[in-house]
ZAMARGU-4260 file (C-alpha; in steps of 0.2 Angstrom, whole numbers, plus 5000, padded with zeros to 4 digits):
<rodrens>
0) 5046/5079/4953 | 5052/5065/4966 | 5046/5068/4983 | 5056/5059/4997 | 5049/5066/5014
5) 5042/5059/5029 | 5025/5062/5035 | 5022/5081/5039 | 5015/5097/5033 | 5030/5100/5022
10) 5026/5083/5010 | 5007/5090/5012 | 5012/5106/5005 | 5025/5099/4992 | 5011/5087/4987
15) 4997/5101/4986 | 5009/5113/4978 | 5016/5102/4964 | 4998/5100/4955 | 4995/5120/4958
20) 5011/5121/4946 | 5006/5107/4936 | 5020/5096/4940 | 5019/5077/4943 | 5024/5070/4960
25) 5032/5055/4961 | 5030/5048/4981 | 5043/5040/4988 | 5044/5029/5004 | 5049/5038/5016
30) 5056/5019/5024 | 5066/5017/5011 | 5085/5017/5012 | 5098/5023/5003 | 5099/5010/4989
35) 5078/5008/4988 | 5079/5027/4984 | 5091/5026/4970 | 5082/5011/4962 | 5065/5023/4961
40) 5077/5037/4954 | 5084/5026/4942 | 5067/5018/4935 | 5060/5037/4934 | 5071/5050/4933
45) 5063/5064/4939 | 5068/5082/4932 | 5067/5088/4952 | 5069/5079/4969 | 5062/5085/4984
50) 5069/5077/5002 | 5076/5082/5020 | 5092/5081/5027 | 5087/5065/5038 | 5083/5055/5024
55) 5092/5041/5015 | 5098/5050/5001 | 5116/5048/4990 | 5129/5062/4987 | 5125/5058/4968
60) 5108/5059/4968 | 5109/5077/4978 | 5121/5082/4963 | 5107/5077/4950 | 5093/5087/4960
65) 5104/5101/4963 | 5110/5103/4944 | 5089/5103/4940 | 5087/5116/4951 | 5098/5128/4944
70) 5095/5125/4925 | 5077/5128/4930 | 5081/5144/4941 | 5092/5149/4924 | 5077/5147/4914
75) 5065/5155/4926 | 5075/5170/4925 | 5080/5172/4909 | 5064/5172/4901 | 5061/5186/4913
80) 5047/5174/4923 | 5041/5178/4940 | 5029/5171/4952 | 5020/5177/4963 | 5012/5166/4976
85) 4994/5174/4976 | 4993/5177/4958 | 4997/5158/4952 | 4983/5147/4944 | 4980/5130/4943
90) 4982/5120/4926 | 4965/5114/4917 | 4967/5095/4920 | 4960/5083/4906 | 4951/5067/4913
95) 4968/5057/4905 | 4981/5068/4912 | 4993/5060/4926 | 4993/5066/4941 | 5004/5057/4955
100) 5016/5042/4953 | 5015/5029/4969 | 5028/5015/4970 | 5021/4997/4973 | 5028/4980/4971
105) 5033/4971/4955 | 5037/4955/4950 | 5054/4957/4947 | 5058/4960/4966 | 5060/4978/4962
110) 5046/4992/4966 | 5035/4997/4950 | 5032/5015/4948 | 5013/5017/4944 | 5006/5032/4937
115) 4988/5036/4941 | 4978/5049/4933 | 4969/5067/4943 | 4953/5059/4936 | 4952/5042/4940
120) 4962/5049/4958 | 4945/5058/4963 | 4935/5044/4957 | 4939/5031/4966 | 4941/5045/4981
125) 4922/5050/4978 | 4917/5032/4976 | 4921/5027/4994 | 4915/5043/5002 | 4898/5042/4994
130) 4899/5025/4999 | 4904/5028/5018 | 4890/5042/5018 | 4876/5030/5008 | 4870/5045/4998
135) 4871/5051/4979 | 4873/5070/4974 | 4884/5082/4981 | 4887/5081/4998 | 4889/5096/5011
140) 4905/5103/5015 | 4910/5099/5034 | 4908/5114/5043 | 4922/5121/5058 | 4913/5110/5070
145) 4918/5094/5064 | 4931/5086/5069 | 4949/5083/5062 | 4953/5068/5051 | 4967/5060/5059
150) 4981/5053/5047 | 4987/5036/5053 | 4993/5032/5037 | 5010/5037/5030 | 5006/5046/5012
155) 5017/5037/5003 | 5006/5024/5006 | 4988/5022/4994 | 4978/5021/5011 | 4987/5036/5017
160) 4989/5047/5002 | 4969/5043/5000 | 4963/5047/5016 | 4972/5064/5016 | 4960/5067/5000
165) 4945/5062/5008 | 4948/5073/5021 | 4950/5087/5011 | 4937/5081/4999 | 4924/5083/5014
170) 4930/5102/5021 | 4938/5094/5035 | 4953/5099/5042 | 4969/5084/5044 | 4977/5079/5059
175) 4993/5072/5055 | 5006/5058/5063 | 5021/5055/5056 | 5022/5037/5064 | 5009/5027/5068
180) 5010/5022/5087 | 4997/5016/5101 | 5001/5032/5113 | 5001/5045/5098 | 4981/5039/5097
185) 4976/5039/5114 | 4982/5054/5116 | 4974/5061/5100 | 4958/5053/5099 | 4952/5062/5115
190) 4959/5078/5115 | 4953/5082/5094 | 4934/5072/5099 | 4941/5061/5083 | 4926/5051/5076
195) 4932/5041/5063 | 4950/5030/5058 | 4955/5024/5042 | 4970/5009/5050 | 4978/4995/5042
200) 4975/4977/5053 | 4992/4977/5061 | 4986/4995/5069 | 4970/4986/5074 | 4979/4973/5081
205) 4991/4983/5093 | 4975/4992/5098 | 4967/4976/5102 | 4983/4970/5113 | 4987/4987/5124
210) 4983/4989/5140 | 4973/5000/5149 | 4964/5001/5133 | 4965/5021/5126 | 4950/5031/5125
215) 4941/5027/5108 | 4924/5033/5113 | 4922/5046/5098 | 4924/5036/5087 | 4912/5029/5078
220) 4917/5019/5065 | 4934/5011/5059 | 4939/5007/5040 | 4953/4994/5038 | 4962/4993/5021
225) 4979/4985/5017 | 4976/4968/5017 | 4964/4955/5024 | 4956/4957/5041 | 4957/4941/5052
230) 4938/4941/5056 | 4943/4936/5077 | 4954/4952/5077 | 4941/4961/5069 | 4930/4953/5083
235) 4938/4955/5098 | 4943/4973/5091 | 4924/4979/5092 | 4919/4968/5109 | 4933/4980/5117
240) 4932/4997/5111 | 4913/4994/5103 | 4918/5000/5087 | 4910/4996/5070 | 4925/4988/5058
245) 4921/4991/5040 | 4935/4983/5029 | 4940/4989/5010 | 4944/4980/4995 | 4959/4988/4981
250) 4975/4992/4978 | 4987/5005/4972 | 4984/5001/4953 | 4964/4997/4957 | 4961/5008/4969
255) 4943/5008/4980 | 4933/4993/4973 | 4923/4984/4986 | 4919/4985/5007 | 4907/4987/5018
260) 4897/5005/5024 | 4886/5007/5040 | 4871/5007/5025 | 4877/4990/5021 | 4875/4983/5039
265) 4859/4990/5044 | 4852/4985/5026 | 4856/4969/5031 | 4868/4965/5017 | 4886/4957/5024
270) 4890/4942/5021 | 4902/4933/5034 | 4919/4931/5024 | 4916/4943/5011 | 4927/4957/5007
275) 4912/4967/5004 | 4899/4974/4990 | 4907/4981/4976 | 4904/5003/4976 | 4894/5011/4965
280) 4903/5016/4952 | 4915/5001/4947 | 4915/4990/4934 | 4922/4972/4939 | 4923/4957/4932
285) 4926/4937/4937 | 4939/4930/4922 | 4944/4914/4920 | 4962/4912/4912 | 4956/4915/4895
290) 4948/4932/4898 | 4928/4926/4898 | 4919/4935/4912 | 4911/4920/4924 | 4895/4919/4932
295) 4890/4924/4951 | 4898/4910/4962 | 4912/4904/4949 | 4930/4909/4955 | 4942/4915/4944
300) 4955/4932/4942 | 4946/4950/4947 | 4948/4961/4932 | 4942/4981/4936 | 4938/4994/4921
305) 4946/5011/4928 | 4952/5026/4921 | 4965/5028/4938 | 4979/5019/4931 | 4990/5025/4916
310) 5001/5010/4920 | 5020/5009/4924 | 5035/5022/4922 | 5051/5019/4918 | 5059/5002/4916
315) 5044/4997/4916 | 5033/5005/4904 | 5036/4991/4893 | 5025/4979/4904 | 5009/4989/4904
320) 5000/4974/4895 | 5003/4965/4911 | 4992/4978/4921 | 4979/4987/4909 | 4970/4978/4894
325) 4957/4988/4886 | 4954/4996/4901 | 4953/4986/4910 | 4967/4981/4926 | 4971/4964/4931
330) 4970/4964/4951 | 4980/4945/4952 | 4967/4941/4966 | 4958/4927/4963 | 4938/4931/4971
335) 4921/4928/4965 | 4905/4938/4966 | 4888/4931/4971 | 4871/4938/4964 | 4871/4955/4973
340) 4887/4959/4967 | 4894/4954/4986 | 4916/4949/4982 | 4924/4936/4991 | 4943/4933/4988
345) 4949/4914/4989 | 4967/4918/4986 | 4980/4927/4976 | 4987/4923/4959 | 5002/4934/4964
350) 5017/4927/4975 | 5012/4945/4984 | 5016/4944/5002 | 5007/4957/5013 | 5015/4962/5030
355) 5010/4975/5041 | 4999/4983/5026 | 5014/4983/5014 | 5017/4975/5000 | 5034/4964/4998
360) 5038/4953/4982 | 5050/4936/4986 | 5060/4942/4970 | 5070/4957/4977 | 5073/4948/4997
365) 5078/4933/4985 | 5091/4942/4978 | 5098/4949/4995 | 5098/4933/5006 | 5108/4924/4989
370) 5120/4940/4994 | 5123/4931/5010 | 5141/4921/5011 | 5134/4906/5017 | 5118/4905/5007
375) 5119/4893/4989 | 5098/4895/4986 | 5084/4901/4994 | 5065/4904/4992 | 5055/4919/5003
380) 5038/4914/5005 | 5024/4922/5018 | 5021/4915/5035 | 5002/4919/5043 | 5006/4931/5057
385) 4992/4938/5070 | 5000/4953/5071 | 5008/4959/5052 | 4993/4947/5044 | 5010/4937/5035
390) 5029/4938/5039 | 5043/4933/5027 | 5051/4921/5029 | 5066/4913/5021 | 5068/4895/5018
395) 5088/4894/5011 | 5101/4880/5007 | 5117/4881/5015 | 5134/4883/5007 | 5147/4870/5013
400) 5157/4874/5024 | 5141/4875/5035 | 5140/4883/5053 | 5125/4877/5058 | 5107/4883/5056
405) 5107/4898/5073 | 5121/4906/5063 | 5117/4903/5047 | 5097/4910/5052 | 5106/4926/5062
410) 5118/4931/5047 | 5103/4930/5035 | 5093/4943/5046 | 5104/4954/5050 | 5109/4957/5032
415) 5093/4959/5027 | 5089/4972/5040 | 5106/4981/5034 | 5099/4979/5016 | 5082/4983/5016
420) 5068/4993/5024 | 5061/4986/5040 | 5044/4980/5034 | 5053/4971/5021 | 5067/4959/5032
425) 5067/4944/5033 | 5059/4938/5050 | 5063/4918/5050 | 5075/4906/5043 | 5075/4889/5038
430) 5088/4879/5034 | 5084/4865/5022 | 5095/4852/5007 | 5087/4856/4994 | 5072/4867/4986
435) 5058/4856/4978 | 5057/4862/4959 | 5045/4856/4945 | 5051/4849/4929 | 5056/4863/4921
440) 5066/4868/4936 | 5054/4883/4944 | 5052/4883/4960 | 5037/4876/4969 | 5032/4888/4980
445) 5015/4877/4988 | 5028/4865/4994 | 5038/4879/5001 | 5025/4887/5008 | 5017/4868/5015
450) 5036/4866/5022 | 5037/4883/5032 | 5018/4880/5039 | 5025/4864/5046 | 5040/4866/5053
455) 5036/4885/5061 | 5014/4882/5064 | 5009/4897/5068 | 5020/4914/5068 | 5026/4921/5083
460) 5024/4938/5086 | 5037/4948/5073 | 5048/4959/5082
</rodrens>
């Protein structure tokens, strides 16, 4: 059942509902625009769509969901079958059994559909809770006292939809924002007495840039997922709102793997530049290209055992090997671990760029800019960005005639903002002859990347 809402109480029903009934939500971006959605209809073709009016959503695809509906409804009623809301119980779920699809990026430019399983879900959900809390066993259930957890996140996010579990996961009730803005939190933070946040770093950096600073002094503790940190933003986040930042390691596919807890810091255990200490709970690995699991303090690819992925849906299903291999899930970072299990990333195997917390693949802003009238080639590589953590940026070759680099760099923008979602356009243009390529005529994207870190230095503030 595809579910294409916006953050509210309706996609926290629809999602709470559809595992009552036993059904399979498949979570949409509710950023997506019209084409994006199609592309996640076409790879899963779901039996059932659930959306708004407001939404980015074609005739067609209405037409598909509406014909569902009323085969279903014919069904229902002529097998005489009823249901009645208080009566209706929930399937027995086996630790295997799917449980939610989440769209993330793939490699062919083009979102992949992962399907994650209830079992490995609440897993990785309990890992990071008894982690946060530093205790084993069951833990108490929060009591009417305590207050909200407030939902920064949007659910169609990992970090989003695994903070509403943990909220739930602990009794406590959720306070729920459908955008993220700097007003919307010092307003809320106050007036619910809210003592915790789970943000991505572009939150923590508007935070850190408002002024007069909100009212944050409930708080005790903030968790930053998404991407990296930049450890001065973290600083100058915590010497102005005295805040304790904890950051957190994993992904969509890998989910909770590694961070640092309040336990860890007053043990004495972080390490400066480290992601964190791998949770309780989770197998990891430092691989070398072969598959041989390294020593403490070699680099080499992170490699996670975890029953939370089944792999991917739809097209492409055929490419499982590339995530899971006996088990085990190939992160595409490249980290190593020292001799108390502490990870440190050096870098990404992937040609992942990370903006604002999303994830955005060169491939698919690729084949848009090419779409541009006056664009012959182009490579999309990320651009370090205080704000967003990186920005895309495209580095094309002109088509003759050739207007000049200002108009060549606005047309390029401005169809990307028509085409895409706004976390995924492109932010700056350059204009160059030619695109350095290797011998067999790939591109080589560490020259790109050298190029654009020349020629723009450090990123402006994205708009």
């Amino acid at each position: 059942m595809a579910v294409h809402l916006p953050n509210s109480p309706e996609l926290v029903v629809t999602l709470l509902a559809s595992w009552k009934a036993g059904l399979v939500p498949v979570v949409m971006s509710g950023l997506y625009n019209q084409a994006e959605v199609r592309k996640c209809l076409d790879q899963v073709r779901p039996a059932v769509v659930i959306s708004t009016a407001g939404m980015a959503f074609g005739s067609e695809a209405r037409e598909v969901a509406t014909a569902a509906v009323a085969q279903i409804t014919a069904a229902n009623e002529g097998a005489g079958r009823s249901y009645p809301a208080a009566v209706m119980s929930s399937p027995a779920v086996e630790t295997e059994d799917e449980g939610i699809v989440l769209f993330t990026g793939g490699t062919s430019g083009d979102p992949k559909a992962v399907s994650l399983t209830h079992a490995g879900t609440y897993t990785s959900m309990s890992n990071l809770v008894r982690a946060q809390k530093g205790r084993q066993g069951p833990l108490p259930t929060a009591g009417p006292e305590m207050p909200p957890n407030l939902l920064a996140l949007p659910l169609f996010h990992g970090g989003g939809f695994q903070s509403m579990l943990v909220a739930f996961h602990l009794g406590r009730s959720a306070l729920l924002i459908e955008r993220f803005s700097v007003d919307r939190i010092a307003r809320l933070v106050p007036e619910y007495s809210v003592d915790n946040l789970f943000l991505l770093p572009t939150m923590i950096y508007d935070l850190v840039r408002t002024e007069p600073a909100p009212d944050l002094s409930s708080v005790r503790r903030v968790l930053v997922a998404g991407q990296r940190l930049d450890p001065m933003l973290q600083k100058d986040f915590e010497t102005k709102y005295h805040v304790m930042v904890l950051t957190n390691y994993g992904s969509t596919e890998l989910g909770h793997v590694a961070g640092w807890t309040g336990p860890d810091l007053k043990a004495g255990l972080w390490r400066p530049g480290a992601v964190g200490r791998v949770y309780d709970g989770v197998t990891l690995e430092i691989r070398d290209g072969l598959g041989n699991a390294l020593p403490a303090g070699t680099p080499g690819e992170i490699w996670v055992k975890s029953t939370r992925a089944l792999g991917y849906v739809g097209a492409d299903a055929t490419t499982a090997g590339d995530l899971l291999a006996d088990g085990w899930i190939r992160s595409g970072d490249m980290g190593y671990l020292d001799e108390n299990r502490v990870l440190f990333l050096v870098g990404r195997s992937r040609e992942l760029i990370k903006t604002g917390g999303f994830q955005v693949w060169p491939g698919e802003l690729e084949q848009v800019v090419r779409s541009v009238s006056g664009v012959a080639d182009v490579a999309v590589v990320g651009l370090p960005d205080p704000r967003l953590g990186e920005i895309p940026v495209a580095v094309v070759v002109p088509k003759e005639p050739y207007a000049g680099p200002e108009a060549l760099e606005a047309a390029v923008i401005a169809h990307c903002r028509e085409k895409l979602a706004h976390f995924k356009s492109i932010r700056k243009v350059l204009v160059v002859d030619s695109l350095p390529r290797s011998e067999v005529g790939k591109i080589r994207r560490d020259v790109v990347e050298a190029t654009v870190r020349d020629s723009f230095g450090a990123a402006v503030e994205a708009s």
